[in-house]
N, C-alpha and C positions, 0 to 999 in steps of 0.2 A: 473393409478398408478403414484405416484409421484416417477418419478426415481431418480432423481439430487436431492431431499430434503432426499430417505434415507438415499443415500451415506454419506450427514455429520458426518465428526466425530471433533468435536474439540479437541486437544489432549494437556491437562496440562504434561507441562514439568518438571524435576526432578531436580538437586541438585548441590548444591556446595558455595564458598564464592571466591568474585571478587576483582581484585584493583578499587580504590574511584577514584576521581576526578583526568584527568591529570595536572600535575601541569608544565608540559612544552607547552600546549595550551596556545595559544591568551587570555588576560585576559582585553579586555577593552580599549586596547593601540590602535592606527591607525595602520593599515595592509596593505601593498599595492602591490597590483599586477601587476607585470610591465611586458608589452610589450608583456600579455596576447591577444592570439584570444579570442574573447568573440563573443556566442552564445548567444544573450541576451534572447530572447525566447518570447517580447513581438511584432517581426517582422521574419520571417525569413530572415535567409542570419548569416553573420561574419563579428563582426569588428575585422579589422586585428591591429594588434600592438597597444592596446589601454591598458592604464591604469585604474587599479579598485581600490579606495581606499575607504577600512571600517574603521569606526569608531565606536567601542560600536558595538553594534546590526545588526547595519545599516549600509548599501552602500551610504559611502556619494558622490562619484564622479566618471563617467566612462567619460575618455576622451582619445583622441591619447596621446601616450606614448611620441612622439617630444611634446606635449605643457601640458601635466597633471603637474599638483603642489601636486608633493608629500609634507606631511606635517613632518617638524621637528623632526626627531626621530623615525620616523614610523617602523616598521618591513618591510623589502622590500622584498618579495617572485619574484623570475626571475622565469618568465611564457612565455619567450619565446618561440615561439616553441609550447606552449601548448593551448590548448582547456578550456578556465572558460567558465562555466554553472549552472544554479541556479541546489541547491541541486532537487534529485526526492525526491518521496514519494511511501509509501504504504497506499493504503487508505483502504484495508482489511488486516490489520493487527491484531498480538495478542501480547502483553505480557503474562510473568506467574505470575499468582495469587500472593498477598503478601505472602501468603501460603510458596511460594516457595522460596529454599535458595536462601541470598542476591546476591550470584556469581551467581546464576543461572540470577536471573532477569536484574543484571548488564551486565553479557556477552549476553544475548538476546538485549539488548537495543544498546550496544556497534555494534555486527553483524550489524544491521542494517544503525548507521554510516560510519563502516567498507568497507561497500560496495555502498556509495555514497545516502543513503538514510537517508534524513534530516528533512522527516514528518514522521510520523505515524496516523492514523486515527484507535485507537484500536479498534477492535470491538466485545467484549465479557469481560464486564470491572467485577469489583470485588470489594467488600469492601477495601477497604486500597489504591488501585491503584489512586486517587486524589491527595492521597499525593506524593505519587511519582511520577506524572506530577509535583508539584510544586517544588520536588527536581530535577528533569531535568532542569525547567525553571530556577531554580534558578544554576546550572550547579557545581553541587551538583556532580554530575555523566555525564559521556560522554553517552546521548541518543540524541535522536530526538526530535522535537517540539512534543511534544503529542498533540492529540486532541481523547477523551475518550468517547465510548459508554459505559451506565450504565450496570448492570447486564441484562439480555437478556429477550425480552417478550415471553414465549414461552406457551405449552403447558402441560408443567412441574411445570412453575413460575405462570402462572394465571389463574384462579379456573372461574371467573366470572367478567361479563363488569364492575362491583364494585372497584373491585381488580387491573383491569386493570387502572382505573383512579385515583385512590390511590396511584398506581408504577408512572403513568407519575408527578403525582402533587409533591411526594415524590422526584424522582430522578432531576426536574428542580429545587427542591429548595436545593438540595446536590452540583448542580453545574457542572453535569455532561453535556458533547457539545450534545448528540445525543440519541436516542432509535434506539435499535438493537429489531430486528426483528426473531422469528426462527420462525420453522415450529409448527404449534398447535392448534395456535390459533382459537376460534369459528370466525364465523363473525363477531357476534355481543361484542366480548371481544376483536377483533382487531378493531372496530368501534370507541367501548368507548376511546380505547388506542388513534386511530389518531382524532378523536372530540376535545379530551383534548387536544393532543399536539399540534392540530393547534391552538387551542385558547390561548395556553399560550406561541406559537411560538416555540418550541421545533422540531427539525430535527430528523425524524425516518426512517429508513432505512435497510436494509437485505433482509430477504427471503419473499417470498409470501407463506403463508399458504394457503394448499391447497382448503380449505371450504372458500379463501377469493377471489382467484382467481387473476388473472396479470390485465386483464381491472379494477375490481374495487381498486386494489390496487391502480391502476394511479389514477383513480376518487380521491380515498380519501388522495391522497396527499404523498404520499409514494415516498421520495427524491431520495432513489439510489433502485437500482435493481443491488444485489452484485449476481455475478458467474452468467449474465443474468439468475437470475432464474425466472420460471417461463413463458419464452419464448415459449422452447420447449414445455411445455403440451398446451401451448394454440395455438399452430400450428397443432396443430393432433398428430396423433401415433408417436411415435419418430423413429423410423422404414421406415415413408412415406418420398416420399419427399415434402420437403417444401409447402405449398402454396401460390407462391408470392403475389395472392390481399388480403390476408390476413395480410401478412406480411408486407405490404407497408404500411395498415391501422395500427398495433399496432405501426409501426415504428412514424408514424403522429401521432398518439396520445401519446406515450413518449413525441416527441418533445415537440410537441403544451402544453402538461401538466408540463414539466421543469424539468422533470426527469432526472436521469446521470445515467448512465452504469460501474461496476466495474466487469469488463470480468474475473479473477482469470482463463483463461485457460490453462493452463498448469496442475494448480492441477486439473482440473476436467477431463482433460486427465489419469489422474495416480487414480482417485477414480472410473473413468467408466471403466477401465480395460486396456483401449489402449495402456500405455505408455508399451516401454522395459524394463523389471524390470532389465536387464545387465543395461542399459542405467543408467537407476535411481540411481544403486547401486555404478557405478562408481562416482557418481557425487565428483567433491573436496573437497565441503565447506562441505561434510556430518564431516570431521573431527572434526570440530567446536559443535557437536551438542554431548549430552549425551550416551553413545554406548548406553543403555538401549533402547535410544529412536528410536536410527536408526535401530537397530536390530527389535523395535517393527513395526515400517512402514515395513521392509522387509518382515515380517510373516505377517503381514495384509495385502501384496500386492499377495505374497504366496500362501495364502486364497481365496481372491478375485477370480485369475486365475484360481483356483484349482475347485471352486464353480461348483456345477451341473448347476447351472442354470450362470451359464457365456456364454456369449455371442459374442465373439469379431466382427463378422460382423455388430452386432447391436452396439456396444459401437462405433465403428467407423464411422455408420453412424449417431450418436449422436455428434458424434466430428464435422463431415463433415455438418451438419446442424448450432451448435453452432457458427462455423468460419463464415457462410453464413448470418447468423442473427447479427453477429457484424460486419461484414461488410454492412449490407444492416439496421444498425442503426448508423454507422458511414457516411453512406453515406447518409443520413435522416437528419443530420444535430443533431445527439443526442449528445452530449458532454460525453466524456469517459475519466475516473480516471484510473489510473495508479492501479492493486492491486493485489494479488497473494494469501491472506490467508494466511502468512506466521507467526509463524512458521505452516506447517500442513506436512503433510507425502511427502516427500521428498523435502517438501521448506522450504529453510533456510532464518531463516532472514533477508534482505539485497540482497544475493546472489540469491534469486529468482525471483525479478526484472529479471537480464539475462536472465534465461531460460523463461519468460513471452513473453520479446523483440518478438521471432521468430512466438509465436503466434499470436501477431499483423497485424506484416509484412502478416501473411497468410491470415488476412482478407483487405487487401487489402492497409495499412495505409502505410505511408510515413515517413522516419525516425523523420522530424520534427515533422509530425503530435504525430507520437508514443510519442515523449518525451515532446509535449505538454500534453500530459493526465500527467504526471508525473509532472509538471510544472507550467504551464500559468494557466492551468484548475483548479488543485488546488486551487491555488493562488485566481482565483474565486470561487470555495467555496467556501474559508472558510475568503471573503474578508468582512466579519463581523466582523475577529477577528484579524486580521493584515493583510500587506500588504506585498507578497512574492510570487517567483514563477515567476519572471522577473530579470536580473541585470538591476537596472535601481536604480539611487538616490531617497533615502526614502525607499529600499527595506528591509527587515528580511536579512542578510551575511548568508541566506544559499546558499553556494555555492561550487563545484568541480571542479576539475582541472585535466583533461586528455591529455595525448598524442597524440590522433589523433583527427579529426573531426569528432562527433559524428552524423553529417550530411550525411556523407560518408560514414560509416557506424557505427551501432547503437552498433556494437560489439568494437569500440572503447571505450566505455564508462567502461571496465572493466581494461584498461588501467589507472588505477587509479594513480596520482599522491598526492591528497590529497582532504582534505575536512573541510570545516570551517560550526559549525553550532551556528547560533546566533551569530557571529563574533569568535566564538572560532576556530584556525587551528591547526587540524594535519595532520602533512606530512606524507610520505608513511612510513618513517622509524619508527614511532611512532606507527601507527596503524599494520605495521607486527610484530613490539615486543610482541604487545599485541594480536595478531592472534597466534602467535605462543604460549605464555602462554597458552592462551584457547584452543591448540590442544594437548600441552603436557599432558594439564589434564586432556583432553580427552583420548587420547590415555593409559593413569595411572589408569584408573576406571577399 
């Protein structure tokens, strides 16, 4: 039985209308960051007292703060003292539907820069959502770099391998970055799907269908493996423990095939039963989110525990396997994405990055390591489509600015003092104005 493929639920969010564009952001002018630590991300270690100065888009110059040449006029940000680091990402991430009111979609997109997150990689896209990456890029509205999977191949959406290479030839010439992947698919209509997309160069990525299996998903070119799915059943019963020469070998052959890993373990903690629904319910940033919708994660968590057939010694040894297989594919030399599924039942956008952090840490990663998947890795992705995910001249100005060393520890990073994406800045006092809008009206529904 496919365990981790029922539990999906992807969950459209509900309602409301947002403020436009900040018109106190960075617009284009020279920005400079003075006397900033900087964590460049493309070496470990810190340069201490160095200057970062953006221009437009792009980080035109990092040098020591005694000899940097700020340029004429610039906006000067005092970063003494503070921690600059290229913006993270989500690279399992969702927006909601055009479907959904304008505030809804704006305050979803805003959470996300809110909380130092300056990619998104959506992945469950929708008719109209193109346009709204072009409004983002064009900074239209305070979001992320979007990068957009088309509507999803699933077991729902495609009938036959026909149909299948119809959607991939359809959605490359719409313009969309990737194919999303659910669970459903025949073989032979996930075949036709990756045949086509290899041939016309198209990245596809998600869940492994159960009738298509994890080894031949690597075969046929299957870029990410999101929520490691697909691990667990091809190790045996989820129950047993582990079989390391098993696991050594799929880990090799990820590698060796170029595969990436987008671990989302925290939510798959909270959808297999494990998590503390106290724990859950306290969480802060739930203020930020619809009541409708946290109250619905609550009664589906509820649910879940309540289930005759719930299991918590086995959800936990599913946890305790999942942490062992991302550790023993991080230590394989597999390359891992930063990504949480966020929004999904008790992850908030932006703010779920943190509680992802500690799951990391448990397989075994290294603060830089962890905010390299967030970062550097990115950055290779998606270095087809620009260059980001380092401070370093000629980069994308996505960038944050914290209080402590995020090196020191990774819970620094919530220590937020501000965040520039595509050269736009806002400080801390801009993005709590607008956090706290978003919880009054929340807290008003």
């Amino acid at each position: 039985m496919r365990i981790l493929a029922t539990l999906l639920t992807v969950l459209v969010l509900g309602c409301g209308t947002s403020p436009q564009h900040d018109p106190t952001a960075s617009e284009g002018g020279a920005v400079a960051f003075v006397g900033a630590n900087v964590v460049p991300m493309d070496r470990e270690g810190v340069l201490r007292d160095h200057t970062v100065v953006v221009r437009g888009d792009r980080i035109e110059s990092i040098a020591p703060a005694s000899s940097a040449s700020i340029p004429a006029g610039a906006r000067q940000i005092d970063a003494s003292g503070s921690f600059l680091l290229p913006g993270l990402a989500e690279m399992h991430g969702h927006i909601p539907p055009p479907t959904a009111s304008p505030e809804l979609i704006e305050d979803t997109l805003f959470l996300y820069v809110a909380a130092g997150v300056t990619t998104v990689r959506g992945m469950l896209g929708a008719p109209g959502q193109l346009d709204l990456k072009e409004r983002a890029a064009r900074g239209e509205i305070v979001a992320p770099n979007l990068y957009l999977a088309g509507p999803s191949f699933s077991g729902n959406s495609i009938s036959s391998p026909e149909e299948a290479i119809e959607k991939v030839r359809l959605q490359k010439s719409e313009g969309w970055d990737l194919l999303k992947v659910h669970p459903g698919l025949t073989r032979a209509e996930y075949d036709a799907m990756a045949r086509t997309a290899n041939e016309l160069g198209m990245r596809f990525g998600g869940h492994v269908p159960a009738e298509v299996g994890l080894v031949h998903a690597i075969e046929m070119g299957q870029e990410t493996f999101d929520h490691v799915d697909g691990y667990v059943e091809h190790l045996g019963p989820p129950d047993a423990a582990l079989d390391e020469g098993k696991l050594a070998a799929i880990v090799e052959k990820t590698r060796s095939a170029g595969a990436w890993i987008v671990p989302t373990m925290a939510l798959w903690e909270t959808l297999l039963g494990s998590a503390d629904p106290e724990k859950l319910a306290s969480y802060s940033e739930l203020r930020y989110m619809p009541r409708a919708t946290v109250e619905s994660w609550k009664e589906a968590h509820r649910r879940r525990l309540a289930s005759p057939s719930a299991d918590p010694r086995l959800a936990r040894r599913i946890v305790e396997n999942r942490t062992r297989i991302l550790r023993a594919l991080h230590e394989g030399g597999v390359p891992i994405l930063m990504g949480t599924d966020a929004p999904q039942q008790f992850s908030v956008p932006g703010f779920s990055i943190h509680r992802e952090l500690p799951r990391m840490e448990a397989a075994g990663m290294s603060p830089w390591e962890i905010l390299a998947t967030g970062t550097r890795n990115v950055g290779r992705y998606f270095a087809d489509h620009d260059r980001f995910g380092t401070v370093a001249a000629g980069e994308r100005a996505d960038l944050i600015l914290v209080g402590g060393n995020p090196l020191e520890a990774l819970g620094n990073l919530e220590d937020l003092e501000g965040v520039m994406v595509g050269g736009r800045w806002l400080g801390r006092e801009q993005i709590d104005a607008r956090l706290a809008a978003i919880a009054a009206r929340r807290a008003a529904e």
